[in-house]
C-alpha positions as CSV (number, residue, x, y, z in Angstrom):
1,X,86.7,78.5,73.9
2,X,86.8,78.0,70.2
3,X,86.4,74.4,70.9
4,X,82.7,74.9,71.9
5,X,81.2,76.5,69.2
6,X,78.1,75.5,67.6
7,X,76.7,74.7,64.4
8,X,76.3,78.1,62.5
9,X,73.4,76.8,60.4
10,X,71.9,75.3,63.9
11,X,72.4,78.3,65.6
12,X,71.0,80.4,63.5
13,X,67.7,78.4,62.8
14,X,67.2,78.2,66.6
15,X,67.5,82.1,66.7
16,X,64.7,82.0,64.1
17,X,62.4,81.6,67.8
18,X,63.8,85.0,69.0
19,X,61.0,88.0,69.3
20,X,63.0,90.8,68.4
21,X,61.4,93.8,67.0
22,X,63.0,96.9,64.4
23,X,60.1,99.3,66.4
24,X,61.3,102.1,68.4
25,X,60.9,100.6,72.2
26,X,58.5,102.0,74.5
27,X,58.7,103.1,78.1
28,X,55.9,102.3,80.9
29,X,53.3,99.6,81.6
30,X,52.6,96.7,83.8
31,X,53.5,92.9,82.1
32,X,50.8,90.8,83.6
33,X,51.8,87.2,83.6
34,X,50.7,83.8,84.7
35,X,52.4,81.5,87.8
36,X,50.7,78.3,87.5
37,X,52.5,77.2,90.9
38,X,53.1,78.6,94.1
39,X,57.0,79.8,94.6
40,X,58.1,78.2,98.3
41,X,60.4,81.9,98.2
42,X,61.8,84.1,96.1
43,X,65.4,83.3,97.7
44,X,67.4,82.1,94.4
45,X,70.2,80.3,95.9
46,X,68.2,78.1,97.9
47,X,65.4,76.9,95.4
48,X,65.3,74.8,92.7
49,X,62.2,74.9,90.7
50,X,60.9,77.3,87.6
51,X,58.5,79.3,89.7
52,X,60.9,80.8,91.3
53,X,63.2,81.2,88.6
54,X,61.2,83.0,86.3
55,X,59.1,85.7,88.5
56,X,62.7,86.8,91.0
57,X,65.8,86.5,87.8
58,X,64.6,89.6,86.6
59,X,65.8,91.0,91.0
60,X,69.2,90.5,90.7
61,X,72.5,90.1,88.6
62,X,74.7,88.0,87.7
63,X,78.8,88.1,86.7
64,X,77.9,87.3,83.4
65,X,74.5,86.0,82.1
66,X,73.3,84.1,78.6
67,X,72.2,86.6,75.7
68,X,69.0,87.2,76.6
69,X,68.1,87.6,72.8
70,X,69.9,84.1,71.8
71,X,67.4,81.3,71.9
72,X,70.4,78.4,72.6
73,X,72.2,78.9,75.4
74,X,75.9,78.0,74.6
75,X,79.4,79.2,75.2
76,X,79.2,81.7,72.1
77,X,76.2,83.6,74.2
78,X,77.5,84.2,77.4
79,X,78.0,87.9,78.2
80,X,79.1,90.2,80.5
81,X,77.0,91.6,83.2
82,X,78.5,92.7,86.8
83,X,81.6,91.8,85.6
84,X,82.8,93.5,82.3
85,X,85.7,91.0,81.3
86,X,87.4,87.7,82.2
87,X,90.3,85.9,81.3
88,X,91.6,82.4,82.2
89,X,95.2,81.3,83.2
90,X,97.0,79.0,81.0
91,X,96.7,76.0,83.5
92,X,93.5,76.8,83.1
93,X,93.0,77.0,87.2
94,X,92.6,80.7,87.7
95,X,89.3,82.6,86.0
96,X,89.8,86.7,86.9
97,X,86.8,88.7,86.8
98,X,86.7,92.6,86.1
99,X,83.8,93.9,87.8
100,X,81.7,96.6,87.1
101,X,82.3,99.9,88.9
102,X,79.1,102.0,89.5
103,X,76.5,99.5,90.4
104,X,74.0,99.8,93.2
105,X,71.9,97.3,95.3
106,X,68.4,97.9,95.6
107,X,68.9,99.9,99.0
108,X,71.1,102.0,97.7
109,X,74.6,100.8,99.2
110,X,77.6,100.3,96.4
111,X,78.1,96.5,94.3
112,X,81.9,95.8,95.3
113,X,84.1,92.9,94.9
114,X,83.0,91.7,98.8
115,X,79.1,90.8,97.8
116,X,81.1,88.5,95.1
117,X,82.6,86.6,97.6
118,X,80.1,86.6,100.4
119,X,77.9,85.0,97.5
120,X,80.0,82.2,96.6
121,X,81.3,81.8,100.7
122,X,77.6,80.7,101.3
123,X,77.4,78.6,98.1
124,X,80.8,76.8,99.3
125,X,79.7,77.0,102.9
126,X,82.7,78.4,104.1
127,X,82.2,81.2,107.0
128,X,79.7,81.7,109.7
129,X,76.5,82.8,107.2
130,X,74.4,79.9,105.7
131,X,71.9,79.4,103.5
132,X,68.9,77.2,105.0
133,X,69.5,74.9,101.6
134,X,72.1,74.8,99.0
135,X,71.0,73.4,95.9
136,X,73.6,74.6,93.9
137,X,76.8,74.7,96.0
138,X,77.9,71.4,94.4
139,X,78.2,73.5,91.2
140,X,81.4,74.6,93.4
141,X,83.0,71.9,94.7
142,X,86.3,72.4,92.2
143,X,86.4,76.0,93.5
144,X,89.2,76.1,96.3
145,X,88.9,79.4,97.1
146,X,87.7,82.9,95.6
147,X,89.9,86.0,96.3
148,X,89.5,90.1,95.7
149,X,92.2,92.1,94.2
150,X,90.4,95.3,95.5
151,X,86.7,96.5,95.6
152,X,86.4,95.8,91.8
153,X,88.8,92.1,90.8
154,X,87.9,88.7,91.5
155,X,89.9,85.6,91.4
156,X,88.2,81.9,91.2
157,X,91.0,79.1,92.0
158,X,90.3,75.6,90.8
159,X,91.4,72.9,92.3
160,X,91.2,71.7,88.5
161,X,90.5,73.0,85.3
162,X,86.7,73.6,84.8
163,X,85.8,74.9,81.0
164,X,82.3,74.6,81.8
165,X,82.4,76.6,85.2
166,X,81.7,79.6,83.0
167,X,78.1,78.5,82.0
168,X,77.4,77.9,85.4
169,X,77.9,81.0,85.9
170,X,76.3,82.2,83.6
171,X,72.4,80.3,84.6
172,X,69.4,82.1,85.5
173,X,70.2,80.7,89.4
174,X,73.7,82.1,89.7
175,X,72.4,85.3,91.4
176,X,75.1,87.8,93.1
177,X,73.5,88.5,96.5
178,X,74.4,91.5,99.0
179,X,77.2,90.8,101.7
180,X,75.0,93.1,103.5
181,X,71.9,91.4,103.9
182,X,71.3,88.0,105.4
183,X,70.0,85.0,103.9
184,X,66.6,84.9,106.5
185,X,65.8,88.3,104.6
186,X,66.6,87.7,101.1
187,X,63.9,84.5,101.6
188,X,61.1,87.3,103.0
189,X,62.5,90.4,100.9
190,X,65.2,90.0,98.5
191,X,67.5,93.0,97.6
192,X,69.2,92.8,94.0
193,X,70.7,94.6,92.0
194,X,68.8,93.8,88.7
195,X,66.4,95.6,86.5
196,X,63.3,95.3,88.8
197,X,62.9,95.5,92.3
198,X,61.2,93.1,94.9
199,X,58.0,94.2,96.2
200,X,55.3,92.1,97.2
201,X,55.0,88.5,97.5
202,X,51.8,87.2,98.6
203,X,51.8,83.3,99.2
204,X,49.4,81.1,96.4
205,X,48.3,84.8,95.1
206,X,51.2,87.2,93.4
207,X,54.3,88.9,93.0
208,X,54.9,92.1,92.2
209,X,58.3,93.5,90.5
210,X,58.7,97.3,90.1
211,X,61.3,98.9,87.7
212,X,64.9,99.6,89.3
213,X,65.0,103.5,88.2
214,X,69.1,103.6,89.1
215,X,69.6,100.5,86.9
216,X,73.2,100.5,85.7
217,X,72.1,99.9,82.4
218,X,71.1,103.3,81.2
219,X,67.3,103.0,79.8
220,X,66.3,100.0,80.8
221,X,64.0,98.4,81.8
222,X,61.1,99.6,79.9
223,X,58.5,98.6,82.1
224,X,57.0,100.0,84.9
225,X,56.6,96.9,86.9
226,X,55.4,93.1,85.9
227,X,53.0,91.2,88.3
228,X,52.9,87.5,88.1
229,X,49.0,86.2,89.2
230,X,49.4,82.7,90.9
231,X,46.4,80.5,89.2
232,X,46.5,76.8,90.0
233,X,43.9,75.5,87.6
234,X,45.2,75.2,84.2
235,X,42.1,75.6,82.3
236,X,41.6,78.6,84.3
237,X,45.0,80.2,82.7
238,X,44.1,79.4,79.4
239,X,41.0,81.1,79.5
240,X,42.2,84.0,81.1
241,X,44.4,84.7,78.8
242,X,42.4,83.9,75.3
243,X,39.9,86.9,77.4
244,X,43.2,89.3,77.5
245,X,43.8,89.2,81.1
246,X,47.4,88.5,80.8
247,X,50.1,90.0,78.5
248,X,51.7,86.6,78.8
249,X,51.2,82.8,79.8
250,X,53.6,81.0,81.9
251,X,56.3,80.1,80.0
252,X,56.2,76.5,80.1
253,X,52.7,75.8,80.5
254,X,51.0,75.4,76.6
255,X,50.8,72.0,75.7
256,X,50.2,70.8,72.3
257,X,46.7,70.2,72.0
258,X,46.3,74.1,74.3
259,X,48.6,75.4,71.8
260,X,46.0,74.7,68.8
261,X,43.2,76.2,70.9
262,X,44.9,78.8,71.9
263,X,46.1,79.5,68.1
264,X,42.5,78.7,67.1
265,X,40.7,81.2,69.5
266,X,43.3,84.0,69.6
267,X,44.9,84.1,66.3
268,X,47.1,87.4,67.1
269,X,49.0,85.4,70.0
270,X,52.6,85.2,69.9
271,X,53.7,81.3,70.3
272,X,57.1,78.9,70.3
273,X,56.7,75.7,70.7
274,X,60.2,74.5,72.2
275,X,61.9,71.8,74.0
276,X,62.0,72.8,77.7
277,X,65.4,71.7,78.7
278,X,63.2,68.9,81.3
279,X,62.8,65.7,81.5
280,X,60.1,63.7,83.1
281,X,61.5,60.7,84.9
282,X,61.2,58.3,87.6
283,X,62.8,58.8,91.1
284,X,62.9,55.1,93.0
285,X,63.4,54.5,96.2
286,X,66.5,52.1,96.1
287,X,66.1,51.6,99.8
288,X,62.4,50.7,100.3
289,X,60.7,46.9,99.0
290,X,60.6,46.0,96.6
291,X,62.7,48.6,94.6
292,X,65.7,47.5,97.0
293,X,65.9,44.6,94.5
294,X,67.2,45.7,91.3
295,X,65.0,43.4,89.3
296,X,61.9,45.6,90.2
297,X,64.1,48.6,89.3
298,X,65.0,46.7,86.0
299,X,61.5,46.2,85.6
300,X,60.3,49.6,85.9
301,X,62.7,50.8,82.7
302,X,61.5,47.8,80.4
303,X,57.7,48.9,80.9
304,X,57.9,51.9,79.6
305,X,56.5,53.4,76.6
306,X,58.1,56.3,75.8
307,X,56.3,57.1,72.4
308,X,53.2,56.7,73.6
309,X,53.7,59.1,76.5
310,X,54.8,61.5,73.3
311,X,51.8,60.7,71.6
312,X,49.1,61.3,74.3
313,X,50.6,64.7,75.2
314,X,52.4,66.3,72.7
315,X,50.9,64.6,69.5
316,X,54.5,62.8,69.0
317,X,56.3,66.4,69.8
318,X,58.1,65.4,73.1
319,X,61.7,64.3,72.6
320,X,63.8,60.6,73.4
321,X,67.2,60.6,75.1
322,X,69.1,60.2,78.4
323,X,69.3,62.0,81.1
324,X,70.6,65.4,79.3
325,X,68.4,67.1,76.7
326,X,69.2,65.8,72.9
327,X,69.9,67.3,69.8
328,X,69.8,69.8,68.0
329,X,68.4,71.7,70.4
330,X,70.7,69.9,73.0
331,X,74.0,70.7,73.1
332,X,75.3,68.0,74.7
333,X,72.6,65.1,75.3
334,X,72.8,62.0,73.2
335,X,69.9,60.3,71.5
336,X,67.6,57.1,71.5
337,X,70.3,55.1,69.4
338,X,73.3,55.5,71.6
339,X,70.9,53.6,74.4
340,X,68.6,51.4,72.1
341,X,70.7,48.1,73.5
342,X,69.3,49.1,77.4
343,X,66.0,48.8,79.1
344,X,63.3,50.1,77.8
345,X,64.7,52.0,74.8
346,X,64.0,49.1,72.2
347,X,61.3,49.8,69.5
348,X,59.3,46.7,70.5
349,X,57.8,47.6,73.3
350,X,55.8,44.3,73.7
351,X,58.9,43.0,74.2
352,X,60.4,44.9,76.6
353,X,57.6,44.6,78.9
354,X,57.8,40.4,78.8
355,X,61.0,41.1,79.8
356,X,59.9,43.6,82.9
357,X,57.3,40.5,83.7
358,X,60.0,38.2,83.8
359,X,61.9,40.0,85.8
360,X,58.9,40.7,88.6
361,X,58.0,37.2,88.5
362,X,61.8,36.2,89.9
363,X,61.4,39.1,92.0
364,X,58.3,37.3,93.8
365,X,55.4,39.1,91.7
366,X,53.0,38.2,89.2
367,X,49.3,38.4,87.9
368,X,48.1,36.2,91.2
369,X,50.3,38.5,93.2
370,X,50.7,42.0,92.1
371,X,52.4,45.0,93.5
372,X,50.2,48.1,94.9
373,X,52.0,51.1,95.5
374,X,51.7,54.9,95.6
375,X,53.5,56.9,92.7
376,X,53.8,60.0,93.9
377,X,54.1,63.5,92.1
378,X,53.8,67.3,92.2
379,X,50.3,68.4,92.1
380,X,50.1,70.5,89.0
381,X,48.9,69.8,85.2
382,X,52.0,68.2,83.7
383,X,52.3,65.9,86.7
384,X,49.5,64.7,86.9
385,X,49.5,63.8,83.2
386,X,52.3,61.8,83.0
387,X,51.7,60.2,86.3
388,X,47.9,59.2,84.9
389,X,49.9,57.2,82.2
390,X,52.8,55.9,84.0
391,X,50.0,54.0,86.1
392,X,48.4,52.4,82.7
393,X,51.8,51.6,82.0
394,X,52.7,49.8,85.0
395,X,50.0,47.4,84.8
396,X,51.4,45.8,82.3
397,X,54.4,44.3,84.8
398,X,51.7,43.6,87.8
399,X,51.8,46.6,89.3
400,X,48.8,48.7,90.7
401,X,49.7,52.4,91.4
402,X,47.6,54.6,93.4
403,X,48.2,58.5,92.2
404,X,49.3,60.5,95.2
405,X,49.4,64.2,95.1
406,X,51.2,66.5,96.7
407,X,51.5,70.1,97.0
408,X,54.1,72.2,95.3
409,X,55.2,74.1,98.3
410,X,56.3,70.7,100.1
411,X,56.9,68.6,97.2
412,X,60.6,69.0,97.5
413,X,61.1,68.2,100.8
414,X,59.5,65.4,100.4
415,X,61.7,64.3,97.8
416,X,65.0,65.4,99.6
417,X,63.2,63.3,102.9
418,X,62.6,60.0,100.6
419,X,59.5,60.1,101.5
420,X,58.3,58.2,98.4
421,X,58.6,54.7,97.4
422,X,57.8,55.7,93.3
423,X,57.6,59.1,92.5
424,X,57.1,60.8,88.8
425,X,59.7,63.9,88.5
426,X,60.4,66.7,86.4
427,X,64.1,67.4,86.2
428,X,64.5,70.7,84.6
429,X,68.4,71.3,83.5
430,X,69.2,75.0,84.7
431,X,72.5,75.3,82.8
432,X,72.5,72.8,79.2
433,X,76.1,71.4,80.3
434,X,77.2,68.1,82.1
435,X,78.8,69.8,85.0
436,X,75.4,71.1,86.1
437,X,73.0,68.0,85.2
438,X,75.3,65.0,85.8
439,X,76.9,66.8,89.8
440,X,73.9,67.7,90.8
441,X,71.3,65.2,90.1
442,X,73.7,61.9,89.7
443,X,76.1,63.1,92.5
444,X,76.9,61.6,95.7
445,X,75.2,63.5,98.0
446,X,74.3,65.7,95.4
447,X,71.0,68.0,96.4
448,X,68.5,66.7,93.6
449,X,70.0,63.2,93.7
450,X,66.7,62.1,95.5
451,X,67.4,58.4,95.6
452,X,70.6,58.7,96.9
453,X,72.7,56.8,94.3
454,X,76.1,56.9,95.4
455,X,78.3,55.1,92.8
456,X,82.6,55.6,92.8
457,X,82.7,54.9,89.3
458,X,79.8,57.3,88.1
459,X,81.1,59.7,90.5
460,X,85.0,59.6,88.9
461,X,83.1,59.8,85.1
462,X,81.4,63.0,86.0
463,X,84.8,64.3,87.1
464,X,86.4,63.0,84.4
465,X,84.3,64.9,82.3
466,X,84.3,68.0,83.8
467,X,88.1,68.6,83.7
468,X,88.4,67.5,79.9
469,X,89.2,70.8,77.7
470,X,89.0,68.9,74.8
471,X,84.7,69.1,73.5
472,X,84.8,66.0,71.3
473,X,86.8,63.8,73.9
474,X,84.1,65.6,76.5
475,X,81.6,64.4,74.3
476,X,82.4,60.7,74.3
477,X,82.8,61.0,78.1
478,X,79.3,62.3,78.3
479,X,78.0,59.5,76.2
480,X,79.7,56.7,78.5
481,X,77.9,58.4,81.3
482,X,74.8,58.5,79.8
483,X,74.7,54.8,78.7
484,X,75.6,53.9,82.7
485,X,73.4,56.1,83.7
486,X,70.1,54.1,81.5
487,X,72.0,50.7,81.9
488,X,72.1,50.9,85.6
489,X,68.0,51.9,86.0
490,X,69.3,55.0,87.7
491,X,66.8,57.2,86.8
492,X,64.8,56.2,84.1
493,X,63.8,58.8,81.4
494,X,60.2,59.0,80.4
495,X,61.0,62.0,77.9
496,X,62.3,65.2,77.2
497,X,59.3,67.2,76.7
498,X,58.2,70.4,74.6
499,X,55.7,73.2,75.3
500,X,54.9,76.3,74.4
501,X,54.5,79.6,75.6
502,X,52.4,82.4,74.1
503,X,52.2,86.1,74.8
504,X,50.1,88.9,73.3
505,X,50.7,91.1,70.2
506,X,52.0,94.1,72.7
507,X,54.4,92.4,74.2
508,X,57.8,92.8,72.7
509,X,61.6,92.1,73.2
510,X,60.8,89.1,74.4
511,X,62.9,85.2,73.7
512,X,62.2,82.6,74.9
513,X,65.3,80.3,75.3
514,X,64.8,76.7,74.0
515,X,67.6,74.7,75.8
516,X,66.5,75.9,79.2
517,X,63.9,77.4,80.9
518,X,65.8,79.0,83.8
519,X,68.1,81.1,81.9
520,X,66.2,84.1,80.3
521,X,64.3,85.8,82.4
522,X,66.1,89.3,83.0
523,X,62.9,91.0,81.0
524,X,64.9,94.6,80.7
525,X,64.7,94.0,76.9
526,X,60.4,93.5,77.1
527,X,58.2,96.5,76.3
528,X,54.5,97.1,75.8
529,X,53.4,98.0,72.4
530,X,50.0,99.9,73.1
């Protein structure tokens, strides 16, 4: 995997973020920390947003996971976890795991090779047991078949060579669950095998992890248990934690102007203000009026204003690219100039949105006739926000938006049921590689692909893509892709946006990753300091 390594200099000035600590550690203690949203379950394999990512990670394991010290998730980080070493076949169609003997599920019964396959039997849907949803089994769909050489050998075989099916993998989401227990009550009480174990999840109120004692890692974790309080008003969080309430915020949660309060009235907190590894953009409904007419699509992408989303809220901070994050803390995204020849991405933005008008006015619209509709979004903090502006923007093309709201626990469905004409998204990348972002949001029938574009020629690009074992001829792939993906108004991108998190003096051991924010939340390294 030579062929994948990252800037040294890069690397290392990202790593600069890491909270690693020369103390001796310290056992015991509760890490209190803030959910700003609701979880709909703390079933991994069958959700798809950060609050259920970052309070149930820290329940299971995985094959092999990204350093949880390294703040850039790349090939270079990936480690070894239930399985202890791999090796790929020269055709490049075979990946052989060597798992770890000695491991125990929460219950008590024995990790073997069988809960490896049972896993990735539901995530291909192959056999009798299902998973209510399946976000992720199109992360698969190159896997013919997994066998066991015994209780402690497995065997992927591709149907084509997949470089990247390692980092998949290797994501936050890419749990190993129990061939013993069924999917109904891993969504109620899931069993792991990870460094804390389930114990409580009460709906819109908390969860409570307690500390595996038979871990197979020997000393860890440090804590005793962490409890994550479910607070829905932001302003509320923020207070609560300047007071000393909470060890920790939730990770993704400190905006800019926050961040300077924050820094202003607690001066001892612990802050990194990162890139998130998200993108806000705009899901359309290509089969309802008037977006079924791709000059109100067009439209949409020429009135936006991307910097002054940035400037409103993140003081300029928040990034422009395509659909994947940029550099540097990308790894594979490209940035503003290898689009600023498509909608919406030119620096006048006057004239961009003349352009939009034009295009409305063919389209039947104008300022005697404009368009009301409801944009719809997630009701939480970020959201809202950039729904607020996307409104203001829209204006400007003879459109009227009424903000809908909806709640977190049934936002999704809602999505995956079209029932939307606009909506403002958050697309949060789980793994920072094409396979992951372009399958399963750009896909045909692909879970997060919302609007349901379905395009052969997109579709052979991603695969295209994902077989090439060459990085730079990957990377120019990835760039033609990206280009389609603005040129064809498939998904606009509003920005890639940055946030902080902040956590008390006491809490230590702790990175926070800055290329995603699924990926690094095992917490066995975190200990209390008092």
């Amino acid at each position: 995997m030579g062929v994948w390594r990252c800037g040294a200099a890069l690397l290392a000035a990202l790593m600069g973020l890491s909270a690693t600590d020369a103390l001796a550690q310290k056992s015991g203690g509760t890490l209190r920390i803030q959910l700003g949203d609701a979880p709909p379950g703390p079933s991994l394999h069958e959700e798809i947003t950060v609050a259920v990512a970052v309070p149930f990670m820290a329940v299971f394991n995985n094959l092999v996971i990204y350093d949880q010290a390294v703040a850039r998730n790349t090939f270079d980080s990936i480690r070894p976890e239930l399985a202890t070493a791999w090796k790929t076949s020269d055709d490049g169609k075979q990946l052989t795991f060597t798992l770890r003997q000695g491991v125990k599920w929460h219950d008590g019964k024995p990790f073997t090779a069988a809960d490896v396959r049972c896993t990735f039997d539901m995530l291909m849907e192959k056999g009798e047991v299902k998973f209510r949803r399946n976000p992720r089994g199109i992360w698969y769909e190159n896997v013919d078949k997994l066998t066991a050489n015994g209780d402690f050998e497995v065997t992927f075989h591709l149907k084509q060579p997949q470089p990247s099916l390692l980092a998949l993998l290797a994501s936050g989401f890419s749990a190993i669950y129990p061939c013993h227990v069924p999917p109904a009550q891993m969504r109620r009480h899931p069993i792991g095998t990870g460094p804390f174990k389930f114990v409580e999840f009460k709906s819109k109120e908390s969860v409570r992890l307690e500390k595996n004692r038979d871990y197979w890692k020997p000393g860890r974790p440090y804590l005793d248990a962490i409890e994550y309080t479910i607070i829905a008003d932001r302003s509320t969080r923020m207070l609560s934690f300047i007071a000393g309430r909470f060890d920790m915020t939730f990770p993704t949660d400190v905006t800019v102007p926050l961040l300077k309060d924050i820094q202003k009235q607690l001066p001892t907190a612990q802050c990194t203000l990162r890139p998130l590894g998200a993108s806000y953009n705009l899901i359309i409904n290509r089969d309802a009026a008037p977006f079924n007419d791709p000059r109100a699509r067009t439209a949409l992408a020429y009135a936006l204003d991307r910097k002054a989303f940035a400037a409103i809220l993140s003081e300029g901070a928040d990034l422009v690219g395509g659909s994947m994050l940029p550099p540097p803390a990308g790894v594979w995204g490209v940035g503003p100039d290898a689009l600023k020849d498509l909608p919406g991405y030119a620096d006048d933005i006057e004239a961009s949105r003349e352009k939009g008008r034009a295009l409305m006015r063919e389209a039947g619209y104008g300022p005697d006739r404009r368009l009301k509709i409801k944009v719809s979004t997630r009701n939480t903090a970020s959201y809202r926000d950039y729904a607020v502006i996307l409104i203001d923007q829209l204006r400007h093309i003879y459109i009227d938006g009424e903000l809908e709201l909806i709640d977190g626990a049934v936002y999704f469905n809602r999505m995956y049921q079209k029932s939307y004409t606009l909506a403002l998204n958050a697309t949060g990348s789980s793994v920072d590689d094409p396979d992951q972002h372009f399958a399963e949001n750009y896909g045909c029938g692909a879970p997060r692909n919302f609007n349901g574009f379905c395009d052969a020629q997109l579709t052979e690009m991603i695969a295209a893509q994902s077989r090439e074992r060459d990085a730079e001829k990957r990377r120019a792939l990835v760039r033609d892709i990206e280009r389609k993906l603005a040129g064809d108004v498939i998904r606009p991108i509003v920005n890639h946006s940055v946030a902080a998190g902040c956590w008390q003096p006491q809490v230590k051991g702790l990175t926070i990753m800055v290329n995603s924010i699924y990926n690094g939340w095992r917490f066995e390294d975190v200990w209390l300091d008092k």
